[in-house]
TORKETOR-951832 format. One record per residue (C-alpha): x, y, z. Coordinates in nm, 2 decimals, decimal comma, padded with zeros to 4 digits, always signed. Layout:
REM TORKETOR-951832
+--------+--------+--------+
:     c1 :     c2 :     c3 :
+--------+--------+--------+
:      X :      Y :      Z :
...
+--------+--------+--------+
END
This chain:
REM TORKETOR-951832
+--------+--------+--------+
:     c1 :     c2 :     c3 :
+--------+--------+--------+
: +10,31 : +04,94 : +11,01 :
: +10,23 : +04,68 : +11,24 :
: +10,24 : +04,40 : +10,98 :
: +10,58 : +04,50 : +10,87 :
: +10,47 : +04,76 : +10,56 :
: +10,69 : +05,07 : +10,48 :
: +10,44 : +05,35 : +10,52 :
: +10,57 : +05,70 : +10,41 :
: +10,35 : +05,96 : +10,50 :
: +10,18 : +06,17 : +10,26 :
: +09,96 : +06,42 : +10,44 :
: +10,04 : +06,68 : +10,65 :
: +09,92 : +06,52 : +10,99 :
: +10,06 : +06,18 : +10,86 :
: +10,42 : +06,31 : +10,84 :
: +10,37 : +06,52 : +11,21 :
: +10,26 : +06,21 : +11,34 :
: +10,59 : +06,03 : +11,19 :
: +10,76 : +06,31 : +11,33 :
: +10,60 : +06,26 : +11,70 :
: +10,72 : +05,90 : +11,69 :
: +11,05 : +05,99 : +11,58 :
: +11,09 : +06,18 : +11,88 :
: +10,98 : +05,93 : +12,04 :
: +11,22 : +05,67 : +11,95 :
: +11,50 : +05,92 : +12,00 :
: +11,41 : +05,98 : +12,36 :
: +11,30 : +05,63 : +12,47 :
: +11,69 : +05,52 : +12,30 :
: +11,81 : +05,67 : +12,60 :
: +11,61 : +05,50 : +12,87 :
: +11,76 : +05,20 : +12,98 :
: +11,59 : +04,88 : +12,87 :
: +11,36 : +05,06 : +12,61 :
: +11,29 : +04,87 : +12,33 :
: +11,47 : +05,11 : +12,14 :
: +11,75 : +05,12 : +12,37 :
: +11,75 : +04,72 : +12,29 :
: +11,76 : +04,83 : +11,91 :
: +12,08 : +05,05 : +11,99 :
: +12,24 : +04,79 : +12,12 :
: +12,20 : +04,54 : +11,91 :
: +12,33 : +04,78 : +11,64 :
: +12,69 : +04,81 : +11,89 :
: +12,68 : +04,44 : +11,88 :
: +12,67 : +04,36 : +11,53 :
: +12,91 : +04,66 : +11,44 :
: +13,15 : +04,52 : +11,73 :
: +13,10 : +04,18 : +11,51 :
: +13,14 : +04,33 : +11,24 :
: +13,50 : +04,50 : +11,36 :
: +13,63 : +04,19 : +11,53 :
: +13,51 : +03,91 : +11,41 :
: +13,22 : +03,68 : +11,62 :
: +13,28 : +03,62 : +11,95 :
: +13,49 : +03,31 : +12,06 :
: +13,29 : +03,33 : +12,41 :
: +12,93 : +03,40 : +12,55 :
: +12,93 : +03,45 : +12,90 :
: +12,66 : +03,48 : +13,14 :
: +12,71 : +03,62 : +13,50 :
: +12,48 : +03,55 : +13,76 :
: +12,61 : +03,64 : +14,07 :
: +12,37 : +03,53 : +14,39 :
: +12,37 : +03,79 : +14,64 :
: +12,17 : +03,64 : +14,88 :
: +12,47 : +03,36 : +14,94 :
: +12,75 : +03,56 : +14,90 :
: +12,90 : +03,71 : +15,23 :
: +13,04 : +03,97 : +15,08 :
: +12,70 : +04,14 : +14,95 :
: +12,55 : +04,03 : +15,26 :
: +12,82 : +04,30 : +15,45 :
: +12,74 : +04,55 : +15,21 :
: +12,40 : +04,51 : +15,30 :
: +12,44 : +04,46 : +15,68 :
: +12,46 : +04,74 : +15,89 :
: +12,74 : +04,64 : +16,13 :
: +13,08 : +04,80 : +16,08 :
: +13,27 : +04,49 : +16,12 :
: +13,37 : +04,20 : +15,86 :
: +13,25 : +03,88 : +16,04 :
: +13,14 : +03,67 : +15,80 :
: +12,84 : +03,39 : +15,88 :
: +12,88 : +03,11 : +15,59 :
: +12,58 : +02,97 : +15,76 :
: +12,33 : +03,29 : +15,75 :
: +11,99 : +03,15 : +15,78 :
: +11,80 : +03,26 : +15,42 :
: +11,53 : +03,43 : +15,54 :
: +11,74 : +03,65 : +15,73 :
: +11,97 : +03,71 : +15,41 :
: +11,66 : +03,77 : +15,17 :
: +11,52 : +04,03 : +15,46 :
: +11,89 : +04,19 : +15,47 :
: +11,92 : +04,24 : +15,08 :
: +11,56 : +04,33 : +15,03 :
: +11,60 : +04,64 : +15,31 :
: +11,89 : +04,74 : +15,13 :
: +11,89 : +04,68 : +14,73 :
: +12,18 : +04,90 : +14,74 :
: +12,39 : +04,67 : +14,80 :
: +12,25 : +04,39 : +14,55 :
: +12,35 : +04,66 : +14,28 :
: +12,69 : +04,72 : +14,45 :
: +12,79 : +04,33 : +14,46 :
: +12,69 : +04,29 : +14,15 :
: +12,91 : +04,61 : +14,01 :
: +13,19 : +04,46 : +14,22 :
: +13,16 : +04,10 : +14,09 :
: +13,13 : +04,17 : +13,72 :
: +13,41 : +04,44 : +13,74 :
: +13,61 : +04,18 : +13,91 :
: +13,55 : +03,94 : +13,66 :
: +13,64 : +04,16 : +13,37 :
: +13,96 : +04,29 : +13,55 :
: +14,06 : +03,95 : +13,67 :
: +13,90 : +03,64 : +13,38 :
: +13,90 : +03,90 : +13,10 :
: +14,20 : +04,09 : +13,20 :
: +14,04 : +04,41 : +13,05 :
: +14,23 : +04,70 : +13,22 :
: +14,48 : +04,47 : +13,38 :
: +14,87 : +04,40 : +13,29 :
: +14,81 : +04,01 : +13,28 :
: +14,64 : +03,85 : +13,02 :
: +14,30 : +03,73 : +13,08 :
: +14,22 : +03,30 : +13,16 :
: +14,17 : +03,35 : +12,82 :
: +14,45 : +03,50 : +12,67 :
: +14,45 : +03,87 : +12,55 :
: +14,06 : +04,01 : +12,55 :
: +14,07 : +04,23 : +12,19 :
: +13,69 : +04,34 : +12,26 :
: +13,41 : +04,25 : +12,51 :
: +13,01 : +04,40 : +12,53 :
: +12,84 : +04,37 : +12,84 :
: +12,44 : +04,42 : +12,91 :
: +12,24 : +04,38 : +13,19 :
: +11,90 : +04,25 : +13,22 :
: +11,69 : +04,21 : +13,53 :
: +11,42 : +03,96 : +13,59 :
: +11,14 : +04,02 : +13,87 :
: +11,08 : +03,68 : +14,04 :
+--------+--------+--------+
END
């Protein structure tokens, strides 16, 4: 299997062993950046191609939290909007690293801003772009 042969089982304890990783594959397809998640989505995305037509645009979002004032609010603790454009770094990285909260809340609020507003996906206006007929949105994460 590893070198890319189909295998069908033939013994008893072959075919429970299929079975095992077929269970597997059905409960890692629901953990979020599984490989067989990955799989699943691929599968949207080429159906989604195949419905509409390839994409006209690839977009990449990569909002920086640390430099943004208004993830650095969501991650302060005052109650008060006084935004610092000149926030020393270190003091920004220590603010988002106590709260990663708030990383993940800026970065819901700038990507559903940017499909509401660019893409114009749930909107009345139509997007920069025109009208948006379909979008697919995934998120990775990198450790650094």
């Amino acid at each position: 299997m590893a070198n890319g042969e189909v295998i069908r089982p033939d013994t008893e304890e072959e075919k429970t062993c299929f079975k095992v990783i077929e269970d597997l594959d059905v409960v890692s397809g629901r953990i979020e950046g599984s490989a067989v998640s990955k799989k699943h989505m691929r599968n949207e995305i080429w159906s989604l191609v195949v419905h509409r037509g390839a994409p006209s645009w690839y977009i990449t979002l990569s909002p920086v939290d640390i430099k943004h004032p208004i993830c650095l609010y969501f991650a302060d603790t005052a109650t008060e909007f006084r935004p610092d454009l000149r926030i020393a770094s270190d003091k920004a990285y220590r603010l988002i690293a106590k709260n990663p909260v708030a990383g993940a809340r800026f970065f819901h609020f700038m990507v559903s801003a940017f499909i509401k507003h660019v893409l114009g996906v749930g909107s009345e206006e139509p997007g920069l772009y025109g009208d948006t007929s379909a979008f697919y949105g995934s998120v990775s994460s990198k450790a650094v």
